[in-house]
N, C-alpha and C positions, 0 to 999 in steps of 0.2 A: 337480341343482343348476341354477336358472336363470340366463340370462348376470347377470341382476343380482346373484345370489351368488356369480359367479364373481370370484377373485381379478384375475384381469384384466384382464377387465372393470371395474373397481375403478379399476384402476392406470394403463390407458388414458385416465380423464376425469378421475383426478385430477390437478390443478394443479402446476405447475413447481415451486410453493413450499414443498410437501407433505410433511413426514416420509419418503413412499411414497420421494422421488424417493433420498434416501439409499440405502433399503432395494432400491430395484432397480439401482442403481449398485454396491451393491457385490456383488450378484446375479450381477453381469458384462453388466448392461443398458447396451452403449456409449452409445447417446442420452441416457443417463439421466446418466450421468456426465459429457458434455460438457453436456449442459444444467445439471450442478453447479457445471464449470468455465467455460461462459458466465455464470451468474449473478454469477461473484465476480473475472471477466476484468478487471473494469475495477476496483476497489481496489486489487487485486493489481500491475497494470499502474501506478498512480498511485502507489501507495509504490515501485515501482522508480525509473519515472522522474523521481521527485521526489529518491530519494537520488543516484541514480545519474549525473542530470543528459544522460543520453544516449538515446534512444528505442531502437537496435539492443541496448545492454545489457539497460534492461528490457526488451525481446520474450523476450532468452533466461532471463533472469529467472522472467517469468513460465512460460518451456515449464518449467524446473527446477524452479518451487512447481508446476506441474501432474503432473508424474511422481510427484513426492514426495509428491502428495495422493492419486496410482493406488495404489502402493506401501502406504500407511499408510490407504487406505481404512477397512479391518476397523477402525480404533480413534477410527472417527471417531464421535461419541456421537448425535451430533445438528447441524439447520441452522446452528444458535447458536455450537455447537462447531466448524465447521464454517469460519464465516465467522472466529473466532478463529485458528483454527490454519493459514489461509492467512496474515492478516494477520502474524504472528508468525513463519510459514518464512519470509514475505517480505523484513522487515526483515531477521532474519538473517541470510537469503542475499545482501541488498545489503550488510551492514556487513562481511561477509566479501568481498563483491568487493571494498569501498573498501579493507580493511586489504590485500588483496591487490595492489593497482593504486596504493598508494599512494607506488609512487617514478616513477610519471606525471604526469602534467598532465591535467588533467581537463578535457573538453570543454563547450563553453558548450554550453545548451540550443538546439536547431537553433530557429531562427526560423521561427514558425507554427506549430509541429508541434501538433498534436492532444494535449491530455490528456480524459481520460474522465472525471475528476473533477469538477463543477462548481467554481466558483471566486467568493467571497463577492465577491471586488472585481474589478472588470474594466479596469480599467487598464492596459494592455499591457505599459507602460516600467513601469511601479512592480513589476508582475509578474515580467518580468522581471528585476528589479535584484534583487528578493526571492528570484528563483530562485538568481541566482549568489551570494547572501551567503549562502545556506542552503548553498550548495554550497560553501561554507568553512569550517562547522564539521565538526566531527571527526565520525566515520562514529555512533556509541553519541547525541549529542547532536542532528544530523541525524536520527537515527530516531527518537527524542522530540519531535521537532519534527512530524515527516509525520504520524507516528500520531496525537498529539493534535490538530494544526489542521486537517489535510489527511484524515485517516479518521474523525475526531472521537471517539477514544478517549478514553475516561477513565485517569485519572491509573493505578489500580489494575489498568488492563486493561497499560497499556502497559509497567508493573513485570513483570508475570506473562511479558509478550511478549517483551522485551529479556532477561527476568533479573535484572532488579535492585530493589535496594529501593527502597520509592516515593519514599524521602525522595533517593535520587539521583534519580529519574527528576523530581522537582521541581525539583529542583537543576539538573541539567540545563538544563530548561527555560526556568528563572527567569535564569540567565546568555546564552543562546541570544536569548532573546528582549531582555535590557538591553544584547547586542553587536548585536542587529540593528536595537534602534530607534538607535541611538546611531549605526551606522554608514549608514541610512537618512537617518535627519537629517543627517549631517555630507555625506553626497552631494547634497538639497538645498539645502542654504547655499551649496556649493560651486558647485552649478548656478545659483543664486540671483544671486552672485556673479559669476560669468560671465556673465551675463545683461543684466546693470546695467552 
């Protein structure tokens, strides 16, 4: 067999993106596996910190979908399947910390902090202010909210992810969004108002 038909060899110049990289991750190819977990570090990290509202929760967030993706390796089907079933431990692992934490106070988003996501509007204060009303809805309505704007899921993915039927997971949404323009607007009237 020459090194070109060696498996490999193969495996070596195939690209991070590659089916390959699966199949040697779960091999017990370490590089290969964190190259799995670096490609999908920053989703996973942004649906944390977007529910969670605290960067130290999501880091641990993120280690706990990392284990859990060691762990359940063998039933991953594919990259596709892959980037799904991070997105969906993620949510659930935050909605389970919020329903857990929830006879706390919840911390504002630290000022500056890095998210990995890009972000359509760059307005700092409106960002801002949108971070802490998102951080008001309930944990199940919050994860309809991330997944669809912030991961740009579709309505059917986010049903499948949460658990729920899609006609809640619109529902959700469609209330989430008429309580945050509502209370976005009535912050600058308010501002508006003080202003004058």
């Amino acid at each position: 067999m020459s090194p070109r038909e060696s498996p490999i060899a193969v495996n070596q110049t195939t690209a991070p993106d590659t089916p390959s990289l699966l199949l040697r991750a779960r091999g017990g190819d370490a590089s290969a596996f964190e190259s799995l977990v670096r490609m999908h570090q920053s989703s996973v990290f942004s649906i944390g910190y977007r529910m969670l509202n605290r960067r130290d929760a999501a880091e641990d967030l993120a280690q706990d979908v990392s284990l859990q993706l060691c762990r359940r390796l063998d039933s991953i089907e594919s990259l596709e399947h892959c980037a799904y079933w991070l997105r969906r431990v993620a949510a659930n692992l935050a909605i389970d910390w919020l329903r857990r934490a929830a006879h706390t106070t919840t911390q504002p988003l630290e000022a500056g902090a890095e998210i990995p996501a890009q972000q359509a509007d760059h307005d700092p204060l409106l960002n801002r202010e949108l971070d802490r009303l998102l951080g008001e809805l309930a944990p199940a309505a919050r994860a309809g909210m991330v997944l669809r704007y912030q991961e740009d899921c579709d309505v059917a993915e986010i049903a499948t992810a949460l658990d729920m039927p899609v006609n809640t997971v619109k529902s959700h949404i469609k209330r989430s969004l008429t309580a945050l323009r509502g209370k976005v607007i009535g912050a600058r009237l308010i501002t508006a108002e003080e202003l004058s």
